[in-house]
N, C-alpha and C positions, 0 to 999 in steps of 0.2 A: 339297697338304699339308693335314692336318687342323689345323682349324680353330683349337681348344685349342692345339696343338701349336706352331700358326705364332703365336699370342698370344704365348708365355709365351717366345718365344727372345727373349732382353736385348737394350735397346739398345748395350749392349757388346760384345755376339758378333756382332752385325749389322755393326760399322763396325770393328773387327778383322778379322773375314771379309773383307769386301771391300777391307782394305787389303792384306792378307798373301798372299792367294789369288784375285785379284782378280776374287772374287765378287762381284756389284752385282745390285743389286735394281731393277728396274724403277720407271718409274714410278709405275706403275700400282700395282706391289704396295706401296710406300712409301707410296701415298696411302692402301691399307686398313689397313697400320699405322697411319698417322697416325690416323685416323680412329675404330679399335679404339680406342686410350690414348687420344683425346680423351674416345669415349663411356664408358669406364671409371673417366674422372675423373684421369688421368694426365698432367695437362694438361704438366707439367714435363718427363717424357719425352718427349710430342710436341713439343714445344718442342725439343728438341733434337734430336731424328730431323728436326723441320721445318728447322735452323738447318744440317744436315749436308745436307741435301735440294738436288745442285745443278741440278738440272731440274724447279724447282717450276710448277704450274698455276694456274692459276685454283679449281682445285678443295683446292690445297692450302693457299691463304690463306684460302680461305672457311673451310676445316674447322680453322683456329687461330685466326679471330676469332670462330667460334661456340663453340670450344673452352674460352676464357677468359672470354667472355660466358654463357655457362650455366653457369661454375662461379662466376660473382660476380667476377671479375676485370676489370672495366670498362675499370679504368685502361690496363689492357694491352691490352684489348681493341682501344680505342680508337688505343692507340698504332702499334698491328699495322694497323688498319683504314685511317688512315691513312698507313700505310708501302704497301699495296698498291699494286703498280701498274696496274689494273683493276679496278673496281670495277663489280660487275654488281648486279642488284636481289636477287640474292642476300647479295651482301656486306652490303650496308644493311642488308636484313633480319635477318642472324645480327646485328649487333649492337644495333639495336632494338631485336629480342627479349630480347638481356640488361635493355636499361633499362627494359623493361616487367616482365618475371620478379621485378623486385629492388624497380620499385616506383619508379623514378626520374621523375615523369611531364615534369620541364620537360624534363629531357636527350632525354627520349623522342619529344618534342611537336618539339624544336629539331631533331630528326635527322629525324626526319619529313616536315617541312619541307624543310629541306635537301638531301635527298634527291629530293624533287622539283623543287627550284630547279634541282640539277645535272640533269636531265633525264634518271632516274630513275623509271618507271614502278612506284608498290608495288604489289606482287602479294594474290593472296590471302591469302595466310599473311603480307605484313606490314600490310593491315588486320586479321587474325584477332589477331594480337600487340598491335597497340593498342587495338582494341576489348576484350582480354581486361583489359588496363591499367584502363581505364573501367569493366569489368563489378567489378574487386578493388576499387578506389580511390571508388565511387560516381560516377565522375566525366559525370553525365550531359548535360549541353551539350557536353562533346568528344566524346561518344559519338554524338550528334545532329550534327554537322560531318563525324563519319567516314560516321556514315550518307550525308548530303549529297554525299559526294567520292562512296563506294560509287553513288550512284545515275547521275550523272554521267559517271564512267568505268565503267556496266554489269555492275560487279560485286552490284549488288543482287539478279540471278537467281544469283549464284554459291551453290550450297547453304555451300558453308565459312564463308561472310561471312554469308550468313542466319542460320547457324548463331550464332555468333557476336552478330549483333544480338540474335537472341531471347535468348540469354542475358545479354548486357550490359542490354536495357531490361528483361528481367524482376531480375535484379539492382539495378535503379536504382529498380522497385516503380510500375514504368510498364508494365504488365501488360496492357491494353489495346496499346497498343504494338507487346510481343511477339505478339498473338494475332494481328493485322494479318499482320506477317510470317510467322509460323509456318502461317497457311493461304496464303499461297502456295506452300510445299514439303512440305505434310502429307502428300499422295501419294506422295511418297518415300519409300525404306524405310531413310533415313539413321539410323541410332539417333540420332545427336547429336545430330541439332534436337529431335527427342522428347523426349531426356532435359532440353533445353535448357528447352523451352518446362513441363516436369512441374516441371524445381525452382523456376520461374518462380515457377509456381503454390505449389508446396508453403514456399518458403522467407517467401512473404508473407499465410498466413493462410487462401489458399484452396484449403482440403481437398478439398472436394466438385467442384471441376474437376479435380484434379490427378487425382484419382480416374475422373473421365470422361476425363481425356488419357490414362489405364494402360489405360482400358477401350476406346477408340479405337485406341491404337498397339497391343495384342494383336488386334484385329480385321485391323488394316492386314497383320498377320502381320510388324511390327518389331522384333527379338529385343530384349529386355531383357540389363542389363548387371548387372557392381558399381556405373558409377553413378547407375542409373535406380533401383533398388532402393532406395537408403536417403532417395531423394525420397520417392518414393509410402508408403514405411514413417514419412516423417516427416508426412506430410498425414494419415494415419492415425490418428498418434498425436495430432495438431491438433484433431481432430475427434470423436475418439476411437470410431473404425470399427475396433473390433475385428474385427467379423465378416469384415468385408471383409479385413486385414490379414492374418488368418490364412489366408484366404483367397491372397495374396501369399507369405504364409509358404512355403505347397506348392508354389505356381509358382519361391521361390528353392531349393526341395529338389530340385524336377523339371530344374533347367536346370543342376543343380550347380554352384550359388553358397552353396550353408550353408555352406560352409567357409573363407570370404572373411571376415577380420576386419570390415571396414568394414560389411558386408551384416548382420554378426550384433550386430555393436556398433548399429548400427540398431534391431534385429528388437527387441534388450533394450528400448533404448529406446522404442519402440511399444507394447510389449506393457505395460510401466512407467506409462505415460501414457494407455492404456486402461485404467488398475488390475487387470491380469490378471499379479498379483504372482509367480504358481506358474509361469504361463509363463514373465515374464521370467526367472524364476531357471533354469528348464529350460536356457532357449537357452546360459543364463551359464554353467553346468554342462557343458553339452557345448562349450563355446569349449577350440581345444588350446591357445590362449595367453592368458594375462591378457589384459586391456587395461584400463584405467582408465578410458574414458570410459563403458562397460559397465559398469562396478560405480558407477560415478559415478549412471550412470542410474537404476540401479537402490536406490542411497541413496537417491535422489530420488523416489524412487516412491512408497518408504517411511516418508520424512517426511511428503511428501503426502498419504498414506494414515492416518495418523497412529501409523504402527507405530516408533515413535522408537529403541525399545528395539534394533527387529530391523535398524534401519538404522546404530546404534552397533557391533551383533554383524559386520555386515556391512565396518563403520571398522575393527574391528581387525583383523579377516581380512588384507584388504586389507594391514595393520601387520607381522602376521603374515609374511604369502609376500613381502616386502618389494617390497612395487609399487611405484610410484612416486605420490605423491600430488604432487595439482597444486589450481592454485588455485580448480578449481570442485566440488572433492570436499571441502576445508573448509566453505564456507559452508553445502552440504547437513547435514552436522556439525552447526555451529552452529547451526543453525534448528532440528536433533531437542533440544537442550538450551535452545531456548527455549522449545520445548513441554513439557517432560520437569519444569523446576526442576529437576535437578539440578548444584549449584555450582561442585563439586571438580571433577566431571571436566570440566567446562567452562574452569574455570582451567588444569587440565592440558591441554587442546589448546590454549589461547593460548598457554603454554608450548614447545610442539610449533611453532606458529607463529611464536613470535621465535626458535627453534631453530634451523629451517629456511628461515628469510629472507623466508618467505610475509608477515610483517607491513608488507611494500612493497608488497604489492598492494592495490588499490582494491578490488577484490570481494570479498577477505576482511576487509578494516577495515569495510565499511560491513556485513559479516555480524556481525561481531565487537560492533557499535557496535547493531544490532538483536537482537543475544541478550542482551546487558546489563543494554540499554534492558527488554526484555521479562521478566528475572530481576527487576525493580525494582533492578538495580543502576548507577543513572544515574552515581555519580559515573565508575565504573569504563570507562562510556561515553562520557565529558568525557573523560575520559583519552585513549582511542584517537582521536577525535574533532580533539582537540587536538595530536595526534603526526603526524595526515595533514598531508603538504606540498598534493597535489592531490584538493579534497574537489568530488564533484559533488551534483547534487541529491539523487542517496541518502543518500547520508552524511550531508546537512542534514535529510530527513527523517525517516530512521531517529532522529535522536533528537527533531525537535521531537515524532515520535509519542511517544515515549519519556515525553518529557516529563506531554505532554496526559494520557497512559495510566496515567500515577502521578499525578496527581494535581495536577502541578507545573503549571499550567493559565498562570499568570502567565509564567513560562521558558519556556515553551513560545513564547508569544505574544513576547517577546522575542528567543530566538533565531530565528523565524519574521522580525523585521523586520531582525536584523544577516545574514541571508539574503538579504534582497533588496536592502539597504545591499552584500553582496558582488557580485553582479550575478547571481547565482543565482536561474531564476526556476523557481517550484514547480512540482510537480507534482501532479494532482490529490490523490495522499495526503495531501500538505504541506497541500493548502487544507480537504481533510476534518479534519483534523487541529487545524489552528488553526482551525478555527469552533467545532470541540466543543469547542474551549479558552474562545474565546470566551464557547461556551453556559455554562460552570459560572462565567465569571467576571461573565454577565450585564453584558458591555460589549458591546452591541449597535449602535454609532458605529463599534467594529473591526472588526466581523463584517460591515458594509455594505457598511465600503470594502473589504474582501475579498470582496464580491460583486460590488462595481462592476466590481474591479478585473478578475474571472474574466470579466466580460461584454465588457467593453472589447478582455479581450486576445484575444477568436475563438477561444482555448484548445477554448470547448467543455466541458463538465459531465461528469459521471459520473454513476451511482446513488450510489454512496459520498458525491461534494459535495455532491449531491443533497437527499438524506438530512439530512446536516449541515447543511446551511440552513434544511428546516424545525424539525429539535432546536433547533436556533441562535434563530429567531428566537420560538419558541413557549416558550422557557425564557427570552428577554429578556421575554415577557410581549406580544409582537404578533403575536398570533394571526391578524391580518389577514394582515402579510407570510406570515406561517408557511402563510395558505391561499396563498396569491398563490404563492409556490415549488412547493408542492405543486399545483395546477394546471398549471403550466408543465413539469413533468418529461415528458419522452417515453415513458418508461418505471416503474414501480413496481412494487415488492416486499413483504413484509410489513413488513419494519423501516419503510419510508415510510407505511401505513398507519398502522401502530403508533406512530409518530411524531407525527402527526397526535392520533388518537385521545388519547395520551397529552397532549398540549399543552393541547386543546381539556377536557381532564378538569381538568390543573393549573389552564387560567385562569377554570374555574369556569361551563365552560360544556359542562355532561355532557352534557345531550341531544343536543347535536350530537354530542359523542364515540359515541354509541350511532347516529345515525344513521351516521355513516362507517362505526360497524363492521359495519351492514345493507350498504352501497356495497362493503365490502371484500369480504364473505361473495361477494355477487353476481358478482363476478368471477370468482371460483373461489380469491381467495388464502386460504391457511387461517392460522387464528390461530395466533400462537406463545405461550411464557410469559408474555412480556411483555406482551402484548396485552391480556390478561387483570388484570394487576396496572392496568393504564389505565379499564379497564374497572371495574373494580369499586373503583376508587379514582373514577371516574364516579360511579358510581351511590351513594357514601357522603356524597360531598359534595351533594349532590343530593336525597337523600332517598328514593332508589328499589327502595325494597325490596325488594318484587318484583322486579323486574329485577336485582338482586345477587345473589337466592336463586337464579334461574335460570341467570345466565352460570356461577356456582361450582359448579353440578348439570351443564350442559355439557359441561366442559373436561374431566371424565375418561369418562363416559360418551358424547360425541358425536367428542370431541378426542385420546382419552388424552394426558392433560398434566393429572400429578399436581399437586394443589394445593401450594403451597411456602411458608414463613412468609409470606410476603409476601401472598399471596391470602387467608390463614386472619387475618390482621393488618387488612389492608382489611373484610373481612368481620365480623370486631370491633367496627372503625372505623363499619361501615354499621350496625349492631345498636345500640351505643351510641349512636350518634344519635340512631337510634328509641325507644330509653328502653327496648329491649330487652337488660337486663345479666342478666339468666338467663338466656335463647339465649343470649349471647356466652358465657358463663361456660360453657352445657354444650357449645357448639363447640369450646371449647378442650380440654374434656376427650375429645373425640372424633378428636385427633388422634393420627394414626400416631405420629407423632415427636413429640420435647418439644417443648414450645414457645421458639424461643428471643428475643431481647430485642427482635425487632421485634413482634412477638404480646403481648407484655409490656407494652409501650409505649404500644400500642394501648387497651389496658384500662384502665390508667393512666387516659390520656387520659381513656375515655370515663367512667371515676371521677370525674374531676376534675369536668370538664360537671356533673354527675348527681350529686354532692357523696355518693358512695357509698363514705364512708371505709372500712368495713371491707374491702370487695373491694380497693379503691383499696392497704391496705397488706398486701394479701397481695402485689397485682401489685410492688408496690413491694419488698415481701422480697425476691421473685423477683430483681427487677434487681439489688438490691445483692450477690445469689449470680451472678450470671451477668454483670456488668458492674462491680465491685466499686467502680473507680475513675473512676466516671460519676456525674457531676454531679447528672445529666437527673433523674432517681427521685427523689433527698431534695430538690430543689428541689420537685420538684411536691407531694412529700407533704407538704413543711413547707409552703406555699401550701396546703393544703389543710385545714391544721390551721386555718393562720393564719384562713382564709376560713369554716370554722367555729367561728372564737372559742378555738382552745384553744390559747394561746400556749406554754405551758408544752412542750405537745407538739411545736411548732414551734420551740423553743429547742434541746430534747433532740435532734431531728434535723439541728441547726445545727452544732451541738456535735461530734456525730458526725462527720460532714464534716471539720470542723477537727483530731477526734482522726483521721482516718486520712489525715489530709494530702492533700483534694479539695476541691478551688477549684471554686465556681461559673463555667463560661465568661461574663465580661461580656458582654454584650446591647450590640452596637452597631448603626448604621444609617448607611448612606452613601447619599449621592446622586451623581450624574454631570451636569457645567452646564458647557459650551463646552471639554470634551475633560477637566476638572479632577476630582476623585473628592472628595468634603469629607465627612468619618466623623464624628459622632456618639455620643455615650456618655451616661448618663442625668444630668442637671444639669452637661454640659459646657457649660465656658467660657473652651475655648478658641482657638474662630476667628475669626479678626478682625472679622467681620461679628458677634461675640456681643453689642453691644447692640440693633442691630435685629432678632435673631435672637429676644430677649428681651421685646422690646417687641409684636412680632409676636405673640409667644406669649401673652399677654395679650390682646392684641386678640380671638386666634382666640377663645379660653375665655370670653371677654363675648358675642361675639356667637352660638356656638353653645350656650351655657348660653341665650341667648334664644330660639335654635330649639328648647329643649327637652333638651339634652343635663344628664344629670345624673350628676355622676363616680360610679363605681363603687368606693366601700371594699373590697371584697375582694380588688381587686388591690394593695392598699398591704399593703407585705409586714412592717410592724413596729409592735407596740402604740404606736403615738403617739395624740394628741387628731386630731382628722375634720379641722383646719386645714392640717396638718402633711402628714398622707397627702396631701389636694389640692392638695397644693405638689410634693407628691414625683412623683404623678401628670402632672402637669402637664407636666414637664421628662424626661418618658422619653425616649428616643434618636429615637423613630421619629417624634414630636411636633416636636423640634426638626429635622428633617427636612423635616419636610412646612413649615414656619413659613420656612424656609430656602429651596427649593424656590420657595413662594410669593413670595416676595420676588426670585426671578433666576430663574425659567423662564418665558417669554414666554405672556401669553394666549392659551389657543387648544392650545396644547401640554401632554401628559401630565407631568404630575410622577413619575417612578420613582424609590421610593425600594426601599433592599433592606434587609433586616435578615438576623445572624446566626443570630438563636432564633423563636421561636413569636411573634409580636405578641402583644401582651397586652390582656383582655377592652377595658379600658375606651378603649385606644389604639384598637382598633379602631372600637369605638362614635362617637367623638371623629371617626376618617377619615371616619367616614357624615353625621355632620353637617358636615362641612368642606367634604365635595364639594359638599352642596347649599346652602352659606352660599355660599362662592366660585361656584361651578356651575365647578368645576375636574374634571377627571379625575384620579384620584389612584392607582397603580399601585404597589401593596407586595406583593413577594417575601421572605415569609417561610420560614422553613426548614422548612415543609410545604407551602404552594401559593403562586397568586396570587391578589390579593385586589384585586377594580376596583372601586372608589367612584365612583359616577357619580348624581348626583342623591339623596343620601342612602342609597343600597344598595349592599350589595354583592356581588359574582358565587357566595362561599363557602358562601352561604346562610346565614350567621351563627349557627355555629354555635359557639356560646361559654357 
């Protein structure tokens, strides 16, 4: 009877027939029914054909407890498995196999057992079923016992069971392991172990074997499959061996597999993660069916790539021929719209996502919660953040980044601790993350014990933490630690030179910034922007003129790396120093582009120094057109007035201010003493400690007035009598600091104070006598450098 033919006759006509016309069916042929509707997934029907069955075998209980066990019916499974009355190591096996398929592993582990208790020998195929258990589930110490049984009962030469192990310890990321086994059967021309031992390789990172096991098994003359192909297509793309990949491409056209979804849904992805964009889309173009993980891939190539626009074009397509989207073709999404800034359509796919129920998923909240964060729209991040039931380390990072990355450097550092209060422990982003927060909040007691804690926990570093801890500790002003991190890296890049360089520049200590950047050249790393901005912020505070004229001739001539305000502002910065405000003034006219208010700034400054009013209030027009509602400009010029004696003109710039509604930022200074922060403002009185704070502050000004210090009028900013200014001087922010400071930070230890603004001349002058009155080290982070008093000097070159 044909084949089709004998399928499709009902089990209706079958048990009618043989009642009315006492037709009957063999056993034999009742058992390939049974067996047809089991493997067709008719499990109900065989059920019944089994239940009318009065001459059942051995072979037809097996084919109804494997029946209901491969379709997820356990319960029955079981029920049936135990109603047999023979139970051979087949029987065990068909239902093992279900509680492995499904993912049961104690049921699986008990029947296992059991099955050999009853004295039951498991066969190949029911180690192959539990070790495939171990291979889904990670479960590698029962994978390591089943080995132990395998070797014992001599199935360890069985190729099935080889099989089988190579793929369960390449699986478990015990790779070594599988290669052990995998060269006892390599002479084989099994495809399985091959493909076993290649996803081994390709699923954990190692591309360039996986690539030698494709280039091995084609010698051995082992045919390749559907699933050897999207291994070696996936090592490929790990690696990003295009050449070779395409090279695979020909061998899946020569063995006619291009037309195999899974092969081509691969091929995209490879070609996607080589960035050979044109490819991928070719393969995707000749695919006869959609598939989503293929257009998935190929979003993601996109984003990567940074073609945001062509990977949104690609979103709606997809919207378009109504595919199915799932939850890893969102987050590709949202990652082009954190690159893109653009708002609306990014609230309209969140939209799409509480539409469609996707807002359950973890992979797309914590995409959701990092394109927010990366819009600057943290509250909207809080939001999603705070709607997750189960958040893991992503979710916690994506926004402490969030945080740090705006600005929000204090939040940052706080949800970083109620993180590790949840039992959530970071991951390197999170710890690069909170040290840069660290570095802008210059609490350098937090950023330790986030390095202690990174050392303690055998975690292991990155370049990224890396990086972050020399920023970190070179911006708290300990340029020691800050070498001591950068020595110890394994590895370095430019941002860690740069880092470096720039640190050693802020603390005032250029020449060494110049030599690292000889140490960096020698390597072969080459300079970037920034590198430059370190540099020649080196050599202004420094006084190296030469050396500034030269790195700024450089950078486009040896680097190409246009000069950017930033370099033309530093270069200002170095000219004014030198009492060269004609060079500066015709550099600025020499620029491509306007100059905008860091170049401004600059000039200002060097006006100020150099009491060169009339440039001094061009620079200053400038700001008040380009920064209108900025403090910085009529402070400096009315001080500039004031400090040439023309009050009048320092009133009318006062005035000004008041008429367009701009507050001076107040000038304050904090210190840090046994974890506590204590802030300062000019003639505060208000910390508990404000009478010995005061009394101090006297003492200091007696005894450095005897070393020779003599207060500086020009920084008193208001026509009063020279009494009145020395009083007012006396009691500035950074003063009562340092007086504070002295009085609660132990001999022997640095005093770090910080301030908001610029230190002011006479303050400064005052730290240089302090240090060498006390023989104190005294460390002020102003909001242009740092500034180390050590022995009456200090690191900036004084230039005031």
């Amino acid at each position: 009877m044909h084949k089709s033919r004998f399928l499709n006759i009902s089990r209706d006509y079958l048990h009618s027939a043989a009642k009315s016309n006492g037709f009957s069916y063999s056993r034999l042929e009742s058992n390939r029914v049974l067996k047809d509707l089991s493997k067709r997934g008719r499990i109900d029907d065989a059920r019944n054909l089994f239940d009318k069955m009065l001459d059942r075998d051995e072979f037809s209980w097996n084919t109804m407890v494997a029946g209901y066990a491969n379709s997820g019916r356990l319960t029955e499974a079981k029920k049936l498995f135990y109603e047999t009355p023979v139970k051979s190591s087949i029987t065990w096996t068909s239902l093992l196999s279900g509680y492995c398929r499904y993912g049961f592993e104690n049921e699986a582990f008990e029947l296992f057992l059991e099955m050999q208790l009853e004295g039951q020998r498991p066969s190949q195929y029911t180690l192959g079923s539990v070790l495939g258990l171990c291979s889904t589930n990670g479960l590698l110490q029962k994978g390591e016992q089943i080995h132990g049984y395998a070797i014992k009962t001599w199935f360890d030469w069985n190729v099935f069971v080889v099989t089988s192990l190579v793929d369960m310890y390449g699986k478990c990321k015990c790779v070594f392991e599988a290669e052990c086994l995998f060269e006892m059967v390599a002479d084989c021309k099994y495809n399985a172990v091959w493909s076993a031992m290649l996803a081994g390789y390709s699923h954990y990172g190692y591309g360039y074997k996986a690539i030698d096991c494709f280039r091995n098994m084609r010698t051995e003359g082992v045919e390749s499959n559907q699933f050897t192909f999207p291994s070696i297509l996936r090592a490929c793309g790990a690696v990003m061996a295009c050449d070779f990949g395409s090279q695979v491409h020909g061998c899946i056209v020569r063995t006619g597999f291009g037309a195999n979804i899974f092969v081509q849904s691969a091929l995209v992805d490879m070609y996607a993660k080589c960035r050979d964009l044109n490819s991928a889309k070719r393969v995707l173009g000749n695919m006869e069916f959609d598939d989503e993980v293929s257009w998935n891939s190929l979003i993601l190539g996109c984003v990567r790539e940074g073609f945001e626009v062509e990977a949104l074009s690609f979103f709606q397509k997809m919207r378009s021929r109504g595919m199915k989207i799932d939850e890893y073709t969102l987050p590709s999404v949202l990652n082009s719209f954190a690159s893109m800034k653009v708002m609306q359509n990014a609230i309209s796919v969140h939209c799409l996502i509480i539409k469609t129920g996707f807002e359950a998923y973890k992979l797309v909240n914590n995409a959701l919660i990092d394109m927010y964060a990366k819009q600057g729209k943290l509250d909207c991040a809080i939001m999603v953040f705070s709607k997750m039931v189960d958040k893991d380390v992503v979710s916690w990072t994506s926004l402490v980044t969030g945080y740090s990355h705006n600005g929000s450097s204090e939040e940052a550092i706080k949800l970083f601790c109620k993180m590790r209060i949840s039992g959530v422990y970071p991951d390197q982003i999170a710890v690069a993350s909170v040290l840069s927060a660290c570095a802008e909040l210059t609490v350098m007691d937090f950023g330790q014990q986030i390095h202690a804690t990174l050392v303690k926990s055998g975690l292991g570093s990155s370049l990224s933490v890396d990086n972050s801890l020399v920023t970190m500790y070179a911006k708290c002003g300990s340029i020691v630690d800050a070498n001591r991190a950068f020595d110890n890296m394994p590895t370095r890049d430019v941002i860690s030179w740069t880092a470096l360089i720039v640190g050693y520049a802020q603390n005032g200590r250029g020449k060494h910034s110049l030599q690292f950047y000889d140490q960096m050249i020698a390597t072969g790393t080459k300079p970037d922007y920034i590198t430059f901005i370190g540099l020649l912020f080196a050599c202004s505070h420094n006084g190296l003129l030469g050396s500034g004229r030269a790195y700024f001739e450089a950078m486009d001539k040896v680097y190409g790396i246009k000069p950017g305000p930033e370099h033309y502002a530093c270069m200002i910065d170095l000219l004014g120093r030198s009492g060269k405000l004609a060079e500066a003034k015709g550099l600025l006219n020499q620029m491509v582009v306007a100059p905008d208010a860091v170049v401004w700034k600059a000039l200002l400054a060097a006006c100020r120094v150099h009491k060169e009013l009339e440039l001094g209030e061009m620079a200053a027009k400038n700001l008040f057109e380009l920064e209108p509602m900025n403090s910085m400009p009529y402070v400096m010029l009315s001080n500039m007035y004031s400090a040439a004696g023309k009050w009048e003109d320092a009133a009318r710039i006062r005035r000004l201010m008041r008429s367009r509604g701009i507050c001076k930022e107040p000038g304050y200074s904090w210190i840090e003493t046994n974890s506590n922060v204590s802030t300062f403002m000019s003639e505060d009185r208000s910390h508990p400690l404000r009478n010995e704070i005061y009394s101090k502050i006297d003492e200091i000004i007696m005894l450095i007035k005897e070393a020779g210090y003599v207060p500086d009028m020009s920084f008193a900013l208001h026509d009063t009598d020279d009494e009145v200014k020395e009083l007012g001087l006396a009691y500035h922010s950074e003063k009562l600091a340092v007086a504070f400071g002295l009085l609660t930070v132990p001999q022997g230890a640095p005093i770090r104070i910080f301030k908001n603004l610029r230190v002011c001349g006479d303050c400064h002058t005052a730290m240089k006598y302090t240090s060498k009155v006390y023989a104190r080290h005294i460390i002020l982070r102003d909001s242009n450098c740092f500034h180390h008093f050590t022995e009456g000097r200090c690191s900036c070159g004084d230039y005031w």
